[in-house]
N, C-alpha and C positions, 0 to 999 in steps of 0.2 A: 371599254369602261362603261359600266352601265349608270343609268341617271343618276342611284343615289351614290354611286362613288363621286358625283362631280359636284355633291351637296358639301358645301363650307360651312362651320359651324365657329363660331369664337366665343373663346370660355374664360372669362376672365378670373383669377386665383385658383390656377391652373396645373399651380407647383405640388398639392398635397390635396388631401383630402376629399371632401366632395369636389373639386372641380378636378381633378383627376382620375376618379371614380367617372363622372362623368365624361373626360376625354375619352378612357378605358371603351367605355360604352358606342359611344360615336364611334371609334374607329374598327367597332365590332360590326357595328351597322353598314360599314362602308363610305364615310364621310372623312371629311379633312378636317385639320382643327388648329387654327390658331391657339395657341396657350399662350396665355397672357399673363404675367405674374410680375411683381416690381422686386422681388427677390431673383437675381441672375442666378445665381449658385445652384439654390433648390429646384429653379426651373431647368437648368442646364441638365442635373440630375434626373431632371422626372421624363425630360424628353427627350433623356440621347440614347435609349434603345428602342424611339416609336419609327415606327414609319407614317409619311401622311401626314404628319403637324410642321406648323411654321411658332418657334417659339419668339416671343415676345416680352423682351425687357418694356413694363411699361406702368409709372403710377397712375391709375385712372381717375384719381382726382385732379390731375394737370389737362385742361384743355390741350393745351397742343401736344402732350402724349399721349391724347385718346386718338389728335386727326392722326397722328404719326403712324400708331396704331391701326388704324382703318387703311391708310395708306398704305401701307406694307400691305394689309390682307390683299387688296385691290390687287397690289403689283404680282402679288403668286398665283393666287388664284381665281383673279376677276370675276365675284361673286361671292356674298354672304347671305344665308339662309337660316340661320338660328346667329340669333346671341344669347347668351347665358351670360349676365349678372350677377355671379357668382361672388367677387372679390371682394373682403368684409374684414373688420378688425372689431374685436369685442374689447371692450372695457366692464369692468365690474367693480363699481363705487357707489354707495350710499350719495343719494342726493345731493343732500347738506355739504359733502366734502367731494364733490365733481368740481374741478374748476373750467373755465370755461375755456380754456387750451385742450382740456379733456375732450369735452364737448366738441370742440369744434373738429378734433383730427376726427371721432367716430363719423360725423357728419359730413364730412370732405368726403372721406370713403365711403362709407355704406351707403349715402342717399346723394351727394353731389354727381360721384363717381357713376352711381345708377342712370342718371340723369343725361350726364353729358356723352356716355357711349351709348344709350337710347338714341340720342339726336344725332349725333356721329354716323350710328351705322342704318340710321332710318333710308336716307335715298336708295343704297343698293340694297336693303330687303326689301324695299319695295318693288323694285325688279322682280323679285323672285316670287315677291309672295312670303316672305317669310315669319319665322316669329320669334319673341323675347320670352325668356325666361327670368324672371330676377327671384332670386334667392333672399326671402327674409326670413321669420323667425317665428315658432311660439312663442317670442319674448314680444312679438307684434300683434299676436291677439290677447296676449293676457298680461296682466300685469304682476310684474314679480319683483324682490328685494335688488338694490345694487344695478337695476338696468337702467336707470335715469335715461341714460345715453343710448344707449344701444336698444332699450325696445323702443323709444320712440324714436328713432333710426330705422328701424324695420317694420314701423306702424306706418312710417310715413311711406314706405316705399311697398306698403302693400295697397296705400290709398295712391301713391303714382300710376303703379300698374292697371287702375282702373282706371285714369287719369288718360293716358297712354292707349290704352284700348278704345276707349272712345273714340277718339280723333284719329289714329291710326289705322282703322277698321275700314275706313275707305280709299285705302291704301292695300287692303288685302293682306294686313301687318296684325298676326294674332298678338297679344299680350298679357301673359300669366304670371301667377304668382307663384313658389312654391315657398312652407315655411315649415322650416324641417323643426321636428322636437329635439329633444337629445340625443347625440349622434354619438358613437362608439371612434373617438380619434386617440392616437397616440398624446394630442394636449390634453385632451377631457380626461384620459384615464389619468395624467400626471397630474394632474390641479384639482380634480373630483376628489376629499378625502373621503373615505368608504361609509361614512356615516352619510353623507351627499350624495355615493350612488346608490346606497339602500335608500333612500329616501325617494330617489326618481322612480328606482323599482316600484312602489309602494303605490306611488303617484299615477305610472303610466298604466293603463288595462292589461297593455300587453308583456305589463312585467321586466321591461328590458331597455336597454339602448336600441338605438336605430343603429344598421350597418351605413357607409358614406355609400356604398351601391345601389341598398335602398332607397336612398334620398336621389340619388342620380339616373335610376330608372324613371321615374315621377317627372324628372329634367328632361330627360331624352323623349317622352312620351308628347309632352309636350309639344317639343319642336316638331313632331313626328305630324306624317296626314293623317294619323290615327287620331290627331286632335284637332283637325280640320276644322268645326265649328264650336270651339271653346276659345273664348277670350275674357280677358275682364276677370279672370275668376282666381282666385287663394287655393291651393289645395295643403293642408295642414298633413304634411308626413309624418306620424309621433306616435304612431302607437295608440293614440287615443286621449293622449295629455290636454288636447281641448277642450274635446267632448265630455270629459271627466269633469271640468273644470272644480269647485271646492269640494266636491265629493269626500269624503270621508275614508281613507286607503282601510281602514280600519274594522271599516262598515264590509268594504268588497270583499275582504278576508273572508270573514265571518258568513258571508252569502255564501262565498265557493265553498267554504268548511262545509255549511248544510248543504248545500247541494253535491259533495261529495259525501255525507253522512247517508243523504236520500236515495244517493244512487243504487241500483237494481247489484247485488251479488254477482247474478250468474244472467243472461240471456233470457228475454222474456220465451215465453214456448211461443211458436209459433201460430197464428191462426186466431191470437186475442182472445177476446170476450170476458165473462164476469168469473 
């Protein structure tokens, strides 16, 4: 078995989507992978033709279902070198009408949850030298309609992760952020009405949804020595939907139009000049 097959990695909502895209990946690389997910059924499904994962019924907003959790990883494979902070629930509600039950479940999850498998699994990556990945949002750098909850759920856990990297950094405990744009899921495409994904089109530079692979290369990267001295740091997976920010989709059209009107017919000749 070579070193990185003895690399353990835990990925918590693990059952679908990015954090399956991401197990996909790890076990491509040769690593083990806890999958972690509080739905049995989905998870049962996602992990009964892998080999190399230990699955894991677990809500990661319960304290002692995250030691439980840690606990079992210990007991299989004594040793954890990446967590991914994956496991999240959106809510999408107008301020005014979030009630504070609302509020609180996004929060338990997304930023509790972050929280308390951070501290959980800090002793044994320090063993290892390892590092965190936590999973927030462009709804965490920008502000947008209906995310009361959820981007400031994913705001806050991109200022943890800096939070986290401080103090863990002498520990040999990298700590990143990834915050994925709009992601191409079997939900998003069912809840997205087509006026809502023309609109993202519009919005994003690069014109599209993000694949959950995409997002999960950025994850794996991460954990990876290829990221050896990056900690503390956001990397925004979107296509560009940050860096656009109120940009005008309208404006970008109309550039690419002329600069597709300007473009050359045929092949300059070779050799330039006037």
């Amino acid at each position: 078995m070579t070193e990185t097959a003895t690399k353990t990695a835990i990925v918590t909502g693990a059952a679908r989507g990015i954090g399956l895209a991401t197990t996909d990946i790890f076990l491509e690389r040769g690593w083990r992978v806890v999958m972690v997910d509080r739905d049995g059924d989905e998870l049962a499904a996602a992990s009964g033709q892998l080999q190399n994962v230990l699955p894991v019924v677990a809500d990661i907003s319960k304290p002692e279902q995250v030691d439980r959790m840690i606990a079992e990883t210990m007991a299989r494979y004594g040793r954890i070198d990446a967590l991914v902070n994956n496991a999240g629930v959106a809510l999408f509600s107008r301020a005014a009408r979030t009630n504070f039950a609302q509020w609180r479940e996004v929060m338990e999850t997304n930023l509790d949850g972050v929280f308390l498998c951070t501290q959980a699994a800090t002793p044994a990556l320090a063993v290892q030298g390892g590092a965190i990945v936590n999973i927030a949002s462009i709804s965490g750098l920008r502000a947008s309609t209906l995310r009361v909850a959820y981007g400031t759920s994913k705001a806050a856990v991109i200022h943890m992760t800096k939070q986290f990297a401080a103090e863990l950094g002498e520990l040999k405990i990298r700590v990143n952020c990834v915050a994925p744009g709009p992601v191409r899921t079997k939900l998003a495409m069912a809840v997205h009405a087509p006026e809502i994904i023309a609109a993202y089109y519009d919005a994003i530079p690069l014109n599209r949804y993000g694949e959950a692979r995409e997002i999960a290369e950025a994850i794996v990267f991460l954990c990876s020595d290829n990221a050896s001295f990056i900690t503390g740091q956001t990397l925004a997976v979107d296509g560009g939907f940050d860096a656009a920010g109120v940009g005008l989709p309208a404006l970008r059209r109309e550039d690419a139009d002329q600069a597709q009107d300007a473009a050359p017919t045929q092949p300059p000749l070779p050799g330039g000049g006037d």
